[in-house]
N, C-alpha and C positions, 0 to 999 in steps of 0.2 A: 437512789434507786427505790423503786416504788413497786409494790408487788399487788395485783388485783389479788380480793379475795374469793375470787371466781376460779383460781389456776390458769387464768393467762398471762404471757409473759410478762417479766418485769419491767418496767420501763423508767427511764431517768428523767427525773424533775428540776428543773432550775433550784437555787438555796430557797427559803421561804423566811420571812419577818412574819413572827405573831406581835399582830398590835393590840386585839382584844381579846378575852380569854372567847371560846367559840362555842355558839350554842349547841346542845345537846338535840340534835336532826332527825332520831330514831324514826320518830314515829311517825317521818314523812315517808319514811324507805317502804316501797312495797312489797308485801308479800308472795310469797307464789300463788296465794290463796286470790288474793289481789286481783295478781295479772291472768291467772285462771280463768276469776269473773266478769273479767276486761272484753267485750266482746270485738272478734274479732283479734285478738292478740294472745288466745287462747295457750299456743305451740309455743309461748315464749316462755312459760310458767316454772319450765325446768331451770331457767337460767336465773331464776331469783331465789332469794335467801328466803325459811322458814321462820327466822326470825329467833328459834334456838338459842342463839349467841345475841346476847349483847356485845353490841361492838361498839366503842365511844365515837365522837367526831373527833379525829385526828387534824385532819385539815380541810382547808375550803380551797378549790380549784380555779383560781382564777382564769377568764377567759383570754390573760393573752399569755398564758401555757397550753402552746398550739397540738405537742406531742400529749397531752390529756382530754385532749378537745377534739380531737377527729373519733369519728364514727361513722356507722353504718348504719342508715334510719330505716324502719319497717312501718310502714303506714298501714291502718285494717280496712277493707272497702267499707263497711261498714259503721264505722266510726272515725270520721273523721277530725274529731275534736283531740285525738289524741296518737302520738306513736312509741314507740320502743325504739330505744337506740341501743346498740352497743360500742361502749368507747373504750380505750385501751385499759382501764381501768375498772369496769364492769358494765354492768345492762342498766337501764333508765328505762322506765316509763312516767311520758310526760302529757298532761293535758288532762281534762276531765271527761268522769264518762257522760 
């Protein structure tokens, strides 16, 4: 069982095999500050981390773990090169501005 760090419910994972130890991702994660300047996706900013906590990479989600893989995409009219998902496991923003 797998708990978002957002407070949404837990959700259960298939077992996982570590083959290579796994890169340190932080500094791909975006900030509230981020998706704030994101135009367009502005409303989202509440649902991301400050960045406060270091949190290590735990694990990488492979796409055919379908129960970590569904979400709910938000597209900005305005910027179409990027959207905001939210998936059972937290919020994503993907694409460039």
């Amino acid at each position: 069982m797998t708990a978002p760090v957002d407070g949404q419910e837990p959700i259960v994972l298939p077992p996982a095999v570590m083959q290579n130890k796994i890169p340190e991702a932080w500094s791909q994660i975006p900030t509230k500050e981020d998706v704030a300047n994101s135009k367009g996706y502005e409303r989202f900013a509440q649902y991301f981390t400050d960045k406060k906590r270091h949190l290590p990479t735990l694990a990488l989600i492979g796409r055919d773990c379908m129960p970590a893989q569904l979400q709910k995409q938000f597209y900005g009219e305005d910027n179409p090169s990027q959207m905001i998902a939210q998936t059972p496991l937290g919020w994503v923003l993907m694409g460039s501005k």
